[in-house]
N, C-alpha and C positions, 0 to 999 in steps of 0.2 A: 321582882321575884319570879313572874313567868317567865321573863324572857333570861335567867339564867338557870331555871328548869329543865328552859327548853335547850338550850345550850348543851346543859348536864344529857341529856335523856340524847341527843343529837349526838354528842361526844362518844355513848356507851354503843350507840347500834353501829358508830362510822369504827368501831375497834371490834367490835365486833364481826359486824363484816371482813375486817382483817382477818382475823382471825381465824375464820372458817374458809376463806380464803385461800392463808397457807395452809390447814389442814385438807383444803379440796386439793392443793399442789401435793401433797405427800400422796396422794391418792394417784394420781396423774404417772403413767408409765414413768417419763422423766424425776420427779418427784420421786418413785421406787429407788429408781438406778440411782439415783444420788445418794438416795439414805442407804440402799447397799456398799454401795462406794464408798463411802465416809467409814460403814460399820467393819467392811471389811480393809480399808489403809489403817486404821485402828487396831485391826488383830494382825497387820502384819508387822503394825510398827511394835507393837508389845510381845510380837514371838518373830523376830526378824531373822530367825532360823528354820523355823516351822514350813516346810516344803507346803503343805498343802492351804498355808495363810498365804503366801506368796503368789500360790496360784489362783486363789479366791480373788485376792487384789488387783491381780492383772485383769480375770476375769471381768470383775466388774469396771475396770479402771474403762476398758472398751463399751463396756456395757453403756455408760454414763455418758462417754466421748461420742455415741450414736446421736445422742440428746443435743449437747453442744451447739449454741446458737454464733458463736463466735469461735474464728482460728486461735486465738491466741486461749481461750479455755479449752478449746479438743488438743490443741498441744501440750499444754501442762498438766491434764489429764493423761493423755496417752504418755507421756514421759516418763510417769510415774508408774502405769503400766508395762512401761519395757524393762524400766529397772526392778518392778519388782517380778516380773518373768525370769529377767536375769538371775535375780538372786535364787530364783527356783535354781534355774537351771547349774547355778554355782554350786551349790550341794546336791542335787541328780540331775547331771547330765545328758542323761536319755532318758527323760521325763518327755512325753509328748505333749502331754495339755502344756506344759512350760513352754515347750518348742512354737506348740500352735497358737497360745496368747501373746507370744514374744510376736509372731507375724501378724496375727492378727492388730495388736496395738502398734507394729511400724506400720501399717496400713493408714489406721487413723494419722497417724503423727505426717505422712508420704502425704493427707489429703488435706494439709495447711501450708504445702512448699508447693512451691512450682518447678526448678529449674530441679532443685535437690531433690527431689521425689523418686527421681530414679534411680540414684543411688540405695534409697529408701526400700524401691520396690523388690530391687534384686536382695537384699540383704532379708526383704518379707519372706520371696520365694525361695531363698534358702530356707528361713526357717519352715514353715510349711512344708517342705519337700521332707527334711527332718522332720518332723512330727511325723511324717504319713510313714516314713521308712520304720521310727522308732514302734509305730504302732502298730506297722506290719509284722515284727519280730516279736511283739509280746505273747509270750505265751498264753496270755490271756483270750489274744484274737485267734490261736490254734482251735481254740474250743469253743469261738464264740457263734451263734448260730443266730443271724438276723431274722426278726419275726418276719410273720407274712404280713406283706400291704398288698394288698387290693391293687389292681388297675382302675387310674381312676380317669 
């Protein structure tokens, strides 16, 4: 009877420590990015017209692919990010955060190829060069007035 006590009592601390385990991982920068990632390909696959769930997605989709311990998960990460940048950009077209996550996640996706990369790259720097022209022209940035920072 003790020695299946101790069993029992052995069993709850070793799930235990599981368990706080993965709640120490959800804590964990990586751990973030993932549960972002997850919450936000969930709201873009439930509003897959939603411009700015698209963008959340991409966002994160790089966010997470930073994390990635393996090429073969930063590229199906990042894939997921290009397309759903795409699909920003399929309904606003001169959308820049669309423009700038589309290159930022062929970036990631350019850092699991070798030879293909380049192809990768220049089709980044187009994007990015968009975003920057797109963001040049917003009337938004007519008016925008960056704070002061310090010389540091």
């Amino acid at each position: 009877m003790l020695i299946s006590t101790l069993r029992t009592a052995i069993g709850c601390v070793t799930i235990f420590a599981a368990a706080e385990a993965l709640a120490a991982d959800r804590d964990t920068p990586a751990g973030r990015a993932e549960r972002l990632f997850q919450e936000a390909q969930q709201r873009h696959r439930e509003q897959p017209t939603n411009v700015h769930a698209a963008i959340d997605a991409a966002q994160a989709a790089f966010n997470w692919a930073e994390f990635a311990g393996k090429d073969s998960l930063r590229a199906g990460i990042a894939q997921f990010g290009i397309a759903a940048a795409r699909d920003a950009l399929a309904a606003s077209p001169t959308n820049a955060a669309a423009h700038y996550w589309l290159g930022m996640n062929l970036g990631q996706f350019a850092r699991t190829k070798s030879l293909g990369a380049l192809r990768l790259v220049r089709e980044m720097e187009a994007a990015l060069l968009r975003a920057t022209r797109e963001c040049a022209m917003s009337p938004m940035m007519a008016t925008f007035k960056p704070p002061n920072v310090p010389n540091l």
